[in-house]
C-alpha positions in Angstrom: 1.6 1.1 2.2 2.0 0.9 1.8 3.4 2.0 2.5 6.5 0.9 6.2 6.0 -1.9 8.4 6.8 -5.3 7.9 3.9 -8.2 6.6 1.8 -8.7 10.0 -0.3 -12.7 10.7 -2.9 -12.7 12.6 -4.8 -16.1 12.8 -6.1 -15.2 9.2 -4.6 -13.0 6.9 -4.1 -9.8 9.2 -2.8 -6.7 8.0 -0.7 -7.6 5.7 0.8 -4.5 4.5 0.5 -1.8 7.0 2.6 0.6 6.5 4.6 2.2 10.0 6.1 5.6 9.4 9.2 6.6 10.7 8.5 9.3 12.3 5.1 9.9 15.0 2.2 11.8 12.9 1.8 15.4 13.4 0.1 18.1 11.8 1.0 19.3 8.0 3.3 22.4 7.7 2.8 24.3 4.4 5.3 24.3 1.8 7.1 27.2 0.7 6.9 27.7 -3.0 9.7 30.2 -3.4 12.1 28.6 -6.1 16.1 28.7 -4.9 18.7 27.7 -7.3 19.5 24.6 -8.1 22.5 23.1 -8.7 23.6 24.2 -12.2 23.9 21.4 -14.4 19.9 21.3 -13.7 19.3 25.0 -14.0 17.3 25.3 -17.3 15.2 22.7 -17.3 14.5 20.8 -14.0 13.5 24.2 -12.7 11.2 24.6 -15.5 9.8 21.4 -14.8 9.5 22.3 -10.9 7.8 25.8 -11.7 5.3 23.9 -14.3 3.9 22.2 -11.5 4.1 24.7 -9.4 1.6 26.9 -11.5 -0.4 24.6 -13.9 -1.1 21.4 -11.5 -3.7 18.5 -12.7 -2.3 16.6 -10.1 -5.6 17.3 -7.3 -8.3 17.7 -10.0 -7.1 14.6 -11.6 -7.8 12.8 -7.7 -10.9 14.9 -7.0 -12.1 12.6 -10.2 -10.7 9.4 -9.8 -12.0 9.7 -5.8 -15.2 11.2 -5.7 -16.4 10.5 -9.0 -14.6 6.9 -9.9 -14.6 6.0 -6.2 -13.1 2.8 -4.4 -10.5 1.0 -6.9 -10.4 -3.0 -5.7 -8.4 -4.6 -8.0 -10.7 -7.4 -9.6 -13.3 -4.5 -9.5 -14.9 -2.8 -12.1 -14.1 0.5 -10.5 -10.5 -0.1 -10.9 -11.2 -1.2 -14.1 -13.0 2.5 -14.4 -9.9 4.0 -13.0 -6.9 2.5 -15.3 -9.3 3.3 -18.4 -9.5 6.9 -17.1 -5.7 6.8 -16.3 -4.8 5.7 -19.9 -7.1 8.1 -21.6 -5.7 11.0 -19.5 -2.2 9.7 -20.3 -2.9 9.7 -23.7 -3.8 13.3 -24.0 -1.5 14.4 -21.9 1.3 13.0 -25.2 2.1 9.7 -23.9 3.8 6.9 -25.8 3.4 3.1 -25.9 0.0 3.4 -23.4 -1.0 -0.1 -22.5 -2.0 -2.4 -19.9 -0.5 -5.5 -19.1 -2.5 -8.6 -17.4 -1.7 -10.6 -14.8 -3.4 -13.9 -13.2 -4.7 -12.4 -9.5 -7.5 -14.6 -8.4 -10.3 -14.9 -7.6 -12.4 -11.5 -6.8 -14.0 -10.1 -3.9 -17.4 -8.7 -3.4 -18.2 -6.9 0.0 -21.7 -6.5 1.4 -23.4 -5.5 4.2 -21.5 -6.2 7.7 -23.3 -5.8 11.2 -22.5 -6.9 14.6 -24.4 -6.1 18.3 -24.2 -7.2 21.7 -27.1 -9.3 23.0 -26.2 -8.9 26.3 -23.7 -6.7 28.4 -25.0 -2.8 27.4 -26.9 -4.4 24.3 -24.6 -1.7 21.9 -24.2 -2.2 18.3 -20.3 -2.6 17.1 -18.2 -0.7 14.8 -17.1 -4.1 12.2 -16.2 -4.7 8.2 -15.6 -7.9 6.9 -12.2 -8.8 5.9 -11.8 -9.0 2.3 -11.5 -12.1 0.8 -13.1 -14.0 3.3 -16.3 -16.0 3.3 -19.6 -14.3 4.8 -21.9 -15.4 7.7 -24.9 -16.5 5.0 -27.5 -14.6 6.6 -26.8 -13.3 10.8 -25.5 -15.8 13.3 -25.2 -15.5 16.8 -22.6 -17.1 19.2 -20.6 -16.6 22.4 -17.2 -14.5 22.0 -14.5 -16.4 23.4 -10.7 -14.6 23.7 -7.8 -16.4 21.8 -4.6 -15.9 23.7 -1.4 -17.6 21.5 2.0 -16.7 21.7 3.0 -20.1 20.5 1.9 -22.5 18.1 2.2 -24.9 20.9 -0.8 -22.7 22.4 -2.6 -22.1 19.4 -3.0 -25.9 19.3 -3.5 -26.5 22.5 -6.2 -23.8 22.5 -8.1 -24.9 19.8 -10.7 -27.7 21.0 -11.8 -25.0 23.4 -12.7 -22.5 20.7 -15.2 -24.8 18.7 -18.4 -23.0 17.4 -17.5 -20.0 19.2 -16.7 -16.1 17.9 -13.4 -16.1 18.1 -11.5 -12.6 19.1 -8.1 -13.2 18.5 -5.9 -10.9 21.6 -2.3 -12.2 20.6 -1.1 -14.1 17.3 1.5 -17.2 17.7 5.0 -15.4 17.1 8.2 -17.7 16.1 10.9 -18.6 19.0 14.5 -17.8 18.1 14.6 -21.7 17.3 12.1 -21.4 14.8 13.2 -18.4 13.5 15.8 -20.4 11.3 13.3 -21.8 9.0 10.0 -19.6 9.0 9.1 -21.4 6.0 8.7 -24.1 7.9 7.1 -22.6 10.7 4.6 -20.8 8.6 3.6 -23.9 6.7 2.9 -25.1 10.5 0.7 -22.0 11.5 -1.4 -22.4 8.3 -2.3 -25.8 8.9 -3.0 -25.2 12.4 -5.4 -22.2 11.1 -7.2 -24.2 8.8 -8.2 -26.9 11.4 -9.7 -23.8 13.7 -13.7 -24.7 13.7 -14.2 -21.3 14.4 -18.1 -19.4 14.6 -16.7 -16.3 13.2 -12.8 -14.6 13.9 -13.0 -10.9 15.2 -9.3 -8.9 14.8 -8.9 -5.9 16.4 -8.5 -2.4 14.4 -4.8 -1.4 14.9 -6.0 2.4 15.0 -7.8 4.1 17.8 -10.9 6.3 17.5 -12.9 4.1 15.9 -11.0 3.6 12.3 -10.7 0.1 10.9 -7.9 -1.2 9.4 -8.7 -3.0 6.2 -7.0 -6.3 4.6 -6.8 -9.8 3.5 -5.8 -11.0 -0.4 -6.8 -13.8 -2.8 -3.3 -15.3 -2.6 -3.1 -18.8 -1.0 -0.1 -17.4 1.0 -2.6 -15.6 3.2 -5.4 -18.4 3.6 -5.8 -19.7 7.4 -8.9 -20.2 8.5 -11.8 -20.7 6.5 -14.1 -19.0 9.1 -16.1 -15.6 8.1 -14.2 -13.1 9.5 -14.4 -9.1 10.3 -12.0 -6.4 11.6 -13.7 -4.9 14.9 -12.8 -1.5 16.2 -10.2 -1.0 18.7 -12.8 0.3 21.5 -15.4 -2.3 21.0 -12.7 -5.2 20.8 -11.9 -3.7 24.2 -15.5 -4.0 25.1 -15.4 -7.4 24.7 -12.0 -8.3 26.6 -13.5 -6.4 29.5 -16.3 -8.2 29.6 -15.2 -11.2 29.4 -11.6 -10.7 31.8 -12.3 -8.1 34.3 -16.5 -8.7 34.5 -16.4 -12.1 34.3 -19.6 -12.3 31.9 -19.9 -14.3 28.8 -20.8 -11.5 25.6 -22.8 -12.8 23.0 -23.1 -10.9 20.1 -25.3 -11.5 16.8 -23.2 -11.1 13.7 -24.0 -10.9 9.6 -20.9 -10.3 7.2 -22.9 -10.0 3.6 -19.3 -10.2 1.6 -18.6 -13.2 -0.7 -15.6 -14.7 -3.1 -16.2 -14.3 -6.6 -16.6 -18.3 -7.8 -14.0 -17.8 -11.5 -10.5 -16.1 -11.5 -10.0 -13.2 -13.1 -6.9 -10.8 -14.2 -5.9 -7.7 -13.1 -3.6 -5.5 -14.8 -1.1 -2.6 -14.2 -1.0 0.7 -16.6 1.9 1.9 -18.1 2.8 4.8 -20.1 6.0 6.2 -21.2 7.9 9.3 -22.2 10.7 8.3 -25.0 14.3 8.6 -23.9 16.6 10.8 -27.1 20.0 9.4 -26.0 19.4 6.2 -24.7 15.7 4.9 -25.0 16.3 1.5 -24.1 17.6 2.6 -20.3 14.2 3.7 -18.6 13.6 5.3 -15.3 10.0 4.3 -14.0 7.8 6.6 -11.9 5.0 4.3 -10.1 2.5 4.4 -7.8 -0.5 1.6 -6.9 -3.8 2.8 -8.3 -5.7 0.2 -6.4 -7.1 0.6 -3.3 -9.5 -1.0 -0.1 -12.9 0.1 -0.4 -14.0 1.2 3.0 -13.7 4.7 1.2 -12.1 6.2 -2.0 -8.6 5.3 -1.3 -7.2 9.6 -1.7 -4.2 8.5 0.1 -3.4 5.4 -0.3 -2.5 5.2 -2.7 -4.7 7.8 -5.0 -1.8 10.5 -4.2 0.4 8.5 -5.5 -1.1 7.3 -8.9 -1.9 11.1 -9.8 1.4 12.5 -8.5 3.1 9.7 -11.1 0.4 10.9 -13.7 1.2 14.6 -12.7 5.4 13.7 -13.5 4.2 13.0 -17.2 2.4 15.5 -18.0 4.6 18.2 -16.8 7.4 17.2 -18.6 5.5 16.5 -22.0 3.6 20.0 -21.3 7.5 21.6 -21.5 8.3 20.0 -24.7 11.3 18.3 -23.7 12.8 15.0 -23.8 15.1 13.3 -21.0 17.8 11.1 -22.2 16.5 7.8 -20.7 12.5 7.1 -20.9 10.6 7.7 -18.5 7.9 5.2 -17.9 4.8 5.7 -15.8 3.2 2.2 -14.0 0.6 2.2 -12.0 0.5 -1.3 -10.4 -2.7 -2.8 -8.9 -3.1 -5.7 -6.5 -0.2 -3.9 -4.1 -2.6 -4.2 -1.5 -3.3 -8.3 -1.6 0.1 -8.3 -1.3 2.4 -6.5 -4.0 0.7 -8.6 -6.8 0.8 -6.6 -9.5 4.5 -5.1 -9.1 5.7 -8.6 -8.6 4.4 -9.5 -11.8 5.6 -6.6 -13.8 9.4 -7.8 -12.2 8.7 -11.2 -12.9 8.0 -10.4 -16.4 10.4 -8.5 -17.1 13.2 -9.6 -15.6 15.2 -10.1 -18.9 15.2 -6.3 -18.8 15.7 -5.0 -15.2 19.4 -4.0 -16.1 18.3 -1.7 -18.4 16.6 0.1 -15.3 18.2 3.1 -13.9 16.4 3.8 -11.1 12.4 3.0 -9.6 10.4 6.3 -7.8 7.4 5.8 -5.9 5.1 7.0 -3.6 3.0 5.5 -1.3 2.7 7.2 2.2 0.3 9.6 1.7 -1.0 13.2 1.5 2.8 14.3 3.6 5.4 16.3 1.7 7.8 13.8 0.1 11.0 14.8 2.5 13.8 12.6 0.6 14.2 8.6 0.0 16.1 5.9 1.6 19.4 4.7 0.5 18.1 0.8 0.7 21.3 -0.4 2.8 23.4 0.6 -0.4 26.2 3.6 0.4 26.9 3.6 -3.5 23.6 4.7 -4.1 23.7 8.0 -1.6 25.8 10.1 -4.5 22.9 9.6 -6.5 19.8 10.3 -4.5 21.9 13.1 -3.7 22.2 14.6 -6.9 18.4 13.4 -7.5 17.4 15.6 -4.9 19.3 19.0 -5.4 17.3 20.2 -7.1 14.5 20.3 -4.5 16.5 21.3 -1.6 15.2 24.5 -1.1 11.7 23.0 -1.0 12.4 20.5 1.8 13.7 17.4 -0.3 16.5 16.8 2.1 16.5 13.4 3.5 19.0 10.5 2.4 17.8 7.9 5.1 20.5 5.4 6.0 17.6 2.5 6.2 16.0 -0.4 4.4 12.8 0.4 3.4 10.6 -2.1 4.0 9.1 -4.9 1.7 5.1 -3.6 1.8 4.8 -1.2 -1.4 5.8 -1.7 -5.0 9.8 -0.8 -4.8 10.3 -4.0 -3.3 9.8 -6.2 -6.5 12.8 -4.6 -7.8 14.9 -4.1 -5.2 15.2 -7.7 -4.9 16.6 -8.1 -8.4 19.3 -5.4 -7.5 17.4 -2.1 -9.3 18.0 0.7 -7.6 14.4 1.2 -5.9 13.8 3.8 -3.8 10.1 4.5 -1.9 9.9 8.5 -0.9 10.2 9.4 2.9 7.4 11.4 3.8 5.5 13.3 6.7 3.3 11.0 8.2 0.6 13.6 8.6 -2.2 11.3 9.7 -1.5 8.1 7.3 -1.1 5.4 10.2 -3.3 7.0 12.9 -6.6 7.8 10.5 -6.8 7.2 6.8 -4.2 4.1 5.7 -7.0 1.5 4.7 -9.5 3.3 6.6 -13.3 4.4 6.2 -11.9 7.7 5.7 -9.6 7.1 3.1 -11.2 10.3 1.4 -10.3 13.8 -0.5 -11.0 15.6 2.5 -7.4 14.5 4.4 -5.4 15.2 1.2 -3.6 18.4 1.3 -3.3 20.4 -1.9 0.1 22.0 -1.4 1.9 19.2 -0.3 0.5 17.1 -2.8 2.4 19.6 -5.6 5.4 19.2 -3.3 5.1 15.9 -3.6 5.1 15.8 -8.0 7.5 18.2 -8.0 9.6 16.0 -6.3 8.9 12.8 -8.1 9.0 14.9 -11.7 12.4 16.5 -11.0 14.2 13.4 -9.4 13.2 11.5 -12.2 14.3 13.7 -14.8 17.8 14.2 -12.9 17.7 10.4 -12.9 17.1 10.3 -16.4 19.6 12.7 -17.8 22.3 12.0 -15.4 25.7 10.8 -17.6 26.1 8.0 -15.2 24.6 4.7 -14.5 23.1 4.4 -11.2 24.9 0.5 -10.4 22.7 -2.8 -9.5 23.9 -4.4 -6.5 22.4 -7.6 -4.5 19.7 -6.6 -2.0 21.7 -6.1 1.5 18.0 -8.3 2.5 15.1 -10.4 1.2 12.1 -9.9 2.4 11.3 -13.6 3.2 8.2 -15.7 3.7 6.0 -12.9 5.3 
């Protein structure tokens, strides 16, 4: 997540879908609950729907559970299978219709296990590591010299490999296409992979992208993403800094002893997304879907990332069934898994259905946090500015104010759609401390959601929706302005 920077290589698998924000984190303001007017052809019931949530909220006991009591959600897990069981039970009895799962083929699984690293020489000091998922382990602890891997070319990641033989690899700078190659990065990705799988590699150590010791957490069953075959673990920022000192500015030669206790699951197995719907009275074949990804990385209980999400799309249900009233267009609930191996599960749902994606009137979701949802992007597409407009009026007063004039980018589960001309839209939100702390973090947790803001956040998702729903006109398709590409 999310969300949202583009699809980062490293010299295997790297972040794949870190998520930027557009704006520099900064500490939550409250919201202020006091309920304006909004525009009038919403007055009765949109406002009911925003004071419902404002006063009878599941949305943080419904994460409390799914976090602290359900836990991590890896999809190919049983956890997540925990979670979506949970999720279709509570979207049951909250008066859902046409409750089902629906399977996709995602892989093989991943199992993670213990992960240790030290220094054997230098100050001796153990080092803050997790294995990257989907990656093989070490088989019991191995201990090699740490050598620097400085590419900014595939012309120097080949020319660099002989040198890097049997050592523990800590990759400083990733081979980046010229302008030249830029014209077919097909073809220059096929190159980088087959110059990744030849690496002979001890171990490859990336560095954390966050400071303060927080790890940033990827990797994905998908053959796309394969590179080297060498075990391989995320290192923190300070200790990969450690080891660049030693090695360019003390001239020494670190050796560190590492074990990565994580292993690939040996058969494939599917993964599935949840959906749930609320039946449209006018026209219930034209549906307006509310998503988030209930999956998550496993370094802790994935709260924001994208737990906020899944409960504030869980949240936009039940308040509208709890006033007894039905919008024009259904309203169906997904919550995708496998977003974070690489969008997996929403491009299957799209994929699947594609017979049906003009039927589609518009595609919510959030994925950027425990921050205030603030507005959404108008994707490149001036036609659809009227309409996110009119989707948002009615949460004006409470801060739901921004139309941004951007793209956003291809790394949560919008994208799927927006590529087959849907009019998808991933909410704009405050940062709070998403990139710098928790996005796939060890402290992915319930203590760096904020309550109010994640109310904000469903009323927002719940009242756009509806507007979307019952609005008289259609919100057009159009051909994505761009595609995300090979990365």
């Amino acid at each position: 997540m999310k969300r949202l920077s583009a699809l980062a290589l490293c010299l295997c698998a790297l972040p794949m879908l870190a998520q930027a924000p557009a704006k520099a984190d900064k500490k939550p303001e409250k919201p202020h609950f006091e309920f304006g007017i909004p525009d009038k052809p919403f007055t009765s019931d949109v406002a009911k729907l925003i004071q419902e949530i404002g006063d009878h909220s599941q949305a943080f006991a419904n994460l409390q559970q799914m976090t602290d009591t359900i836990g991590p959600r890896l999809t190919g897990s049983q956890k997540l299978r925990d979670a979506q069981k949970w999720a279709m039970d509570k979207l049951t009895s909250y008066g859902a219709v046409n409750v089902h799962e629906e399977a996709y083929d995602f892989g093989k699984p991943w199992f993670r296990g213990a992960a240790s690293a030290r220094l054997l020489n230098g100050n001796n000091q153990q080092l803050e590591i997790a294995q990257w998922a989907w990656t093989n382990g070490t088989k019991g602890p191995i201990k090699g010299q740490v050598a620097l891997l400085e590419a900014k070319t595939l012309a120097e990641f080949k020319a660099a490999l002989p040198s890097l033989d049997g050592k523990i690899v800590l990759a400083v700078s990733r081979p980046r296409p010229t302008a030249e190659e830029r014209k077919d990065m097909g073809a220059w990705y096929k190159s980088y992979l087959e110059l990744a799988k030849q690496a002979k590699y001890a171990a490859l150590l990336t560095s954390s992208e966050k400071d303060n010791g927080f790890l940033t957490m990827s990797g994905s069953p998908n053959p796309r993403w394969s590179g080297s075959t060498a075990p391989m673990a995320v290192i923190s920022k300070e200790h990969a800094n450690l080891l660049k000192r030693l090695i360019k500015e003390d001239g020494q030669h670190p050796e560190i002893e590492l074990n990565l206790g994580g292993h690939i699951g040996e058969t494939p197995v599917k993964a599935y997304n949840v959906v749930a719907e609320i039946k449209g009275s006018t026209w219930p074949d034209q549906v307006v879907i509310v998503g988030g990804h209930q999956d998550s990385w496993d370094l802790a209980t994935g709260a924001t990332d994208n737990g906020t999400g899944t409960v504030v799309a869980m949240e936009t249900l039940r308040a509208i069934k709890a006033l007894g009233v039905a919008p024009k267009r259904t309203i169906r609930v997904i919550l995708f898994s496998g977003e974070e191996e690489g969008l997996l599960g929403s491009n299957a749902y799209a994929e699947a259905h594609k017979a049906d994606m003009a039927k589609i009137q518009a595609v919510l979701v959030d994925d950027m946090g425990t921050g205030a949802i603030q507005g959404w992007p108008d994707m490149g597409q001036e036609q659809w500015r009227g309409y996110l407009a009119q989707a948002m009026a009615p949460m004006n007063n409470l801060g739901v104010t921004d139309i941004g004039a951007f793209i956003q980018p291809g790394d949560t589960d919008h994208w799927p759609f927006y590529e087959l001309g849907v009019p998808a839209f991933a909410a704009i939100q405050d940062p709070v401390d998403y990139m710098t702390m928790t996005h796939h973090s060890q402290v992915d947790s319930l203590e760096h959601v904020n309550k109010e803001t994640l109310i904000q956040g469903a009323q927002a998702m719940a009242s756009a929706a509806w507007v979307f729903a019952n609005m008289d006109a259609r919100v057009p398709h159009i051909a994505p302005a761009t595609k995300k590409g090979p990365f």
